[in-house]
C-alpha positions as MATLAB code, in Angstrom:
seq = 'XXXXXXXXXXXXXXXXXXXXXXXXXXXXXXXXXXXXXXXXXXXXXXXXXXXXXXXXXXXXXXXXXXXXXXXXXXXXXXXXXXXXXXXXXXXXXXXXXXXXXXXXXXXXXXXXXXXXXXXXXXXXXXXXXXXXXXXXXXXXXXXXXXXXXXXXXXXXXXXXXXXXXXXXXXXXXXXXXXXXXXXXXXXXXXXXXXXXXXXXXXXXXXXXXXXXXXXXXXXXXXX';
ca = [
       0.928  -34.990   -0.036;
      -1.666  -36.823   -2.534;
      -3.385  -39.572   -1.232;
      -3.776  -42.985   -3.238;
      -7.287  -41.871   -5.048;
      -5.401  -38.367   -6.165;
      -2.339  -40.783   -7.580;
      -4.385  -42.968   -8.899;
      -6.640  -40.918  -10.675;
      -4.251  -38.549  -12.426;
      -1.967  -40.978  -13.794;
      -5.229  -43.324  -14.885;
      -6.207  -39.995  -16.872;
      -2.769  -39.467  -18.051;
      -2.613  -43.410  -19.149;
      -5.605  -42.993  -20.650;
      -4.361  -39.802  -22.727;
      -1.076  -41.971  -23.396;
      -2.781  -45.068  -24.906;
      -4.713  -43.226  -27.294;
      -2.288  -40.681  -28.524;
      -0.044  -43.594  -28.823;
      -2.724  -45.716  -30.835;
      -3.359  -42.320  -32.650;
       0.301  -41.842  -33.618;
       0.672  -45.529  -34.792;
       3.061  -46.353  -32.042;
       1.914  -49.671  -30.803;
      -2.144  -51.184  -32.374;
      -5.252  -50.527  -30.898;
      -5.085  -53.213  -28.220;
      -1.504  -52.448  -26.647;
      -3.562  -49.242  -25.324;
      -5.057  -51.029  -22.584;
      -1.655  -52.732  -21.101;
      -0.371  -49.188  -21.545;
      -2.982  -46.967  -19.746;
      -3.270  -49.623  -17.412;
       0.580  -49.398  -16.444;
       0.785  -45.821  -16.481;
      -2.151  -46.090  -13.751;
      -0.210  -48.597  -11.853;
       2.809  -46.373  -12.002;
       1.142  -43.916  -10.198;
       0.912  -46.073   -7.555;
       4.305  -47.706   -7.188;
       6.492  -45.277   -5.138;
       4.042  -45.287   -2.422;
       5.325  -49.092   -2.216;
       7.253  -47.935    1.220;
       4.038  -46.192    2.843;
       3.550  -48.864    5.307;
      -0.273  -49.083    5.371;
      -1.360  -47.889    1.939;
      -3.478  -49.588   -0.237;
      -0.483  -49.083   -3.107;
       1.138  -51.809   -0.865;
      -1.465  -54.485   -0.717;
      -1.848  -53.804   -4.690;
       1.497  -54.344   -5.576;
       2.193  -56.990   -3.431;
      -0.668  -58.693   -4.838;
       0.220  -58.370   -8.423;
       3.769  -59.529   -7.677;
       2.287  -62.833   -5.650;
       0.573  -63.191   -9.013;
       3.383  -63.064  -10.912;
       5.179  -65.216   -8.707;
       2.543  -67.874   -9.323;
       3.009  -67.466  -13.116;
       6.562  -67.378  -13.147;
       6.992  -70.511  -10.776;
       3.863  -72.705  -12.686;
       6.039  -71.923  -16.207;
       8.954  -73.081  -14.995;
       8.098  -76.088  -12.950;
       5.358  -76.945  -15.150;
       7.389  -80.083  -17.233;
       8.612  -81.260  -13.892;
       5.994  -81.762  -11.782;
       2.356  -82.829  -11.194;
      -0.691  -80.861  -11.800;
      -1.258  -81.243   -8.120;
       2.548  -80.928   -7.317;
       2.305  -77.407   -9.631;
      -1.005  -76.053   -7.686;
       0.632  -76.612   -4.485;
       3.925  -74.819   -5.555;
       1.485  -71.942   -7.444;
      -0.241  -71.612   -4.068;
       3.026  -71.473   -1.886;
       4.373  -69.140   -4.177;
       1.229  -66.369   -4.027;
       1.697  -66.515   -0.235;
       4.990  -66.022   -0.001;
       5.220  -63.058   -1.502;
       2.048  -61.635   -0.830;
       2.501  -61.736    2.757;
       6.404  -62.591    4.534;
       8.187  -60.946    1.679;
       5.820  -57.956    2.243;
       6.080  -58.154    5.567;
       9.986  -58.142    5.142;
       9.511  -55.142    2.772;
       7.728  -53.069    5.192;
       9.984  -53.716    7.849;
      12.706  -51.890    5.906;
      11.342  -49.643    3.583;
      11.063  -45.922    4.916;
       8.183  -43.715    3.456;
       9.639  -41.269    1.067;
      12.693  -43.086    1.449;
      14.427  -44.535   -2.217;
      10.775  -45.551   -4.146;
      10.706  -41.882   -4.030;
      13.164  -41.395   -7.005;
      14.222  -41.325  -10.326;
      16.503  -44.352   -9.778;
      13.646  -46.550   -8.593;
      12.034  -45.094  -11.071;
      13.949  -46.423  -13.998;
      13.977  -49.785  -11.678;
      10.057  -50.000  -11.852;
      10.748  -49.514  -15.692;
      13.551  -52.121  -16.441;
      11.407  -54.891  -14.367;
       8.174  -53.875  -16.474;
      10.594  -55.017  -19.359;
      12.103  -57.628  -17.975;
       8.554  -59.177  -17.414;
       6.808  -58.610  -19.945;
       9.757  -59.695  -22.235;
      10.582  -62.850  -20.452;
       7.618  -63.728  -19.033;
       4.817  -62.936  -21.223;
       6.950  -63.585  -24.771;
       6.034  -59.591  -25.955;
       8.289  -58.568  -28.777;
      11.044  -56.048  -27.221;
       9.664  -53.001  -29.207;
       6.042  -53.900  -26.892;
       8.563  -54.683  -23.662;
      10.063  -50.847  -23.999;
       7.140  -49.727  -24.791;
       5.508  -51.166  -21.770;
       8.744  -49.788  -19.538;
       8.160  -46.438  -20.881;
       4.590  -46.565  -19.675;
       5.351  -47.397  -16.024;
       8.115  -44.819  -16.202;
       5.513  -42.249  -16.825;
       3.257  -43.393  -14.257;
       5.788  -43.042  -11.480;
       7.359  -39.923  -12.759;
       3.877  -38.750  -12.499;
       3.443  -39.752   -9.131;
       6.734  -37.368   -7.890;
       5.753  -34.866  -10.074;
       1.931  -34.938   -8.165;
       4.039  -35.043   -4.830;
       6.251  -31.649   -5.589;
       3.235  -29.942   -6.435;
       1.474  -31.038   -3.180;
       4.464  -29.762   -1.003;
       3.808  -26.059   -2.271;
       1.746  -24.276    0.047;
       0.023  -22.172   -2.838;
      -1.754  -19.906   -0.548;
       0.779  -19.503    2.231;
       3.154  -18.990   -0.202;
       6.060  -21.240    1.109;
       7.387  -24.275    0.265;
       6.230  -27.880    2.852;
       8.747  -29.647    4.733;
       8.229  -32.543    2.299;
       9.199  -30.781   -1.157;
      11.821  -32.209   -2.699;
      11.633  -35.884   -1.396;
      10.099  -37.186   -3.960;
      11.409  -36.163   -6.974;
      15.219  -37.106   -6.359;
      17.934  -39.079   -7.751;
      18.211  -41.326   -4.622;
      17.858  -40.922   -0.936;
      20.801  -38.687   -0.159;
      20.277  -39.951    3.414;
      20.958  -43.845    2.777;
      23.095  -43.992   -0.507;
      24.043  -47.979   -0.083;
      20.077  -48.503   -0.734;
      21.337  -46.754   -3.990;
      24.219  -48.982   -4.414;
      21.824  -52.061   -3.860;
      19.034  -51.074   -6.465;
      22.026  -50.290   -9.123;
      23.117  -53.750   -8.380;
      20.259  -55.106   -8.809;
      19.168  -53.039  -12.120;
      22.766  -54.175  -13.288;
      22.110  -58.001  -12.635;
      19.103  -57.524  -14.874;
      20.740  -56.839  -17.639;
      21.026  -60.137  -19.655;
      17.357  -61.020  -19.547;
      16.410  -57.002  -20.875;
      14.697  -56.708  -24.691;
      17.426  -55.817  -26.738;
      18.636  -52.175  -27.396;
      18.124  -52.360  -30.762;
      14.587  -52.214  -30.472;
      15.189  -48.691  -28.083;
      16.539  -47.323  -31.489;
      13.588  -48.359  -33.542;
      11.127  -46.846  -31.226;
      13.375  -43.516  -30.944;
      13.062  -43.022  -34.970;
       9.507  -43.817  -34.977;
       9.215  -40.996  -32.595;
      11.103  -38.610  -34.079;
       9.501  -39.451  -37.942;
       5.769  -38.153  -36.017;
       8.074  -34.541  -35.609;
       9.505  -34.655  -39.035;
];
């Protein structure tokens, strides 16, 4: 299979390409590039989120913590001291970063369900979430911004199929077709749970409306 510098270099090139055709097209201005080569990149990254040991883990884990710490300072922030709202922003960063992560590990299986299209579309719909609720972005930016990490991680089991064929033996690995799946066929309640959970995020999504403008502005560049 690809290894993190493989991942991470292909889908940085393919944010790269994404951004600027984007920008090109008149999609999104000049400086929305960035976010979205940048999560394209990170996309690439994401499914390897169950590989015990990889460097995708401490990454993500680490942005998360970070979030965390911005989502727990805005909230707190008119009830408590600037002392009271370090300590909480500092409690915050470690819990995540390393018991949740810990907790993660523990019962995440490599090539398990972050090796899908449904944790795919998760990765996606918490991009939006985030970037709509936390960082105030107007929804047409928040779907935009969703689409991006959807392309990153799509990239990622696309890179993975293409590693399990054996070009010059001429067969197909042991590990083609475990990435790009609709779920783990093996564990279908860790299905259940991340529908549940991409269900419970529903009222705090952009709204829909803005999926519509973005699918017309798409379909004027073919026109």
């Amino acid at each position: 299979m690809a290894n993190f510098t493989t991942h991470f270099t292909v889908a940085a090139a393919g944010g790269a390409l994404v951004g600027a055709l984007g920008w090109q097209a008149g999609l999104w201005p000049f400086v929305d590039g960035f976010p979205m080569a940048g999560l394209v990149a990170l996309g690439g990254v994401v499914p390897d989120i169950d590989a015990d040991q990889s460097r995708a883990v401490r990454l993500i884990f680490t942005l998360m913590a970070m979030l965390a710490v911005i989502g727990c300072v805005s909230a707190l922030q008119p009830f408590l001291s600037l002392a009271e709202l370090s300590g909480m922003g500092v409690g915050a960063y470690l819990i995540v970063r390393y018991p949740l992560s810990t907790l993660f590990k523990r019962f995440s299986v490599h090539r398990g369900i972050w090796h899908s299209l449904l944790a795919a579309m998760l990765s996606a719909l918490v991009v939006a979430v985030v970037s709509y609720q936390l960082f105030i972005q107007t929804a047409t930016q928040s779907w935009f911004f969703a689409g991006a990490m959807l392309i990153g991680v799509l990239i990622h089991l696309l890179l993975d199929e293409i590693y399990s064929i054996d070009i010059e033996g001429r067969r197909l690995k042991r590990s083609f077709g475990t990435a790009f799946k609709l779920y783990d066929y093996g564990t279908p309640q860790t299905a259940l749970l991340m529908g549940i959970v991409m269900a419970s995020m529903t009222p705090w999504l952009p709204p829909y409306g803005a999926l519509q403008d973005i699918g017309n502005s798409v379909r004027a560049l073919w026109s």
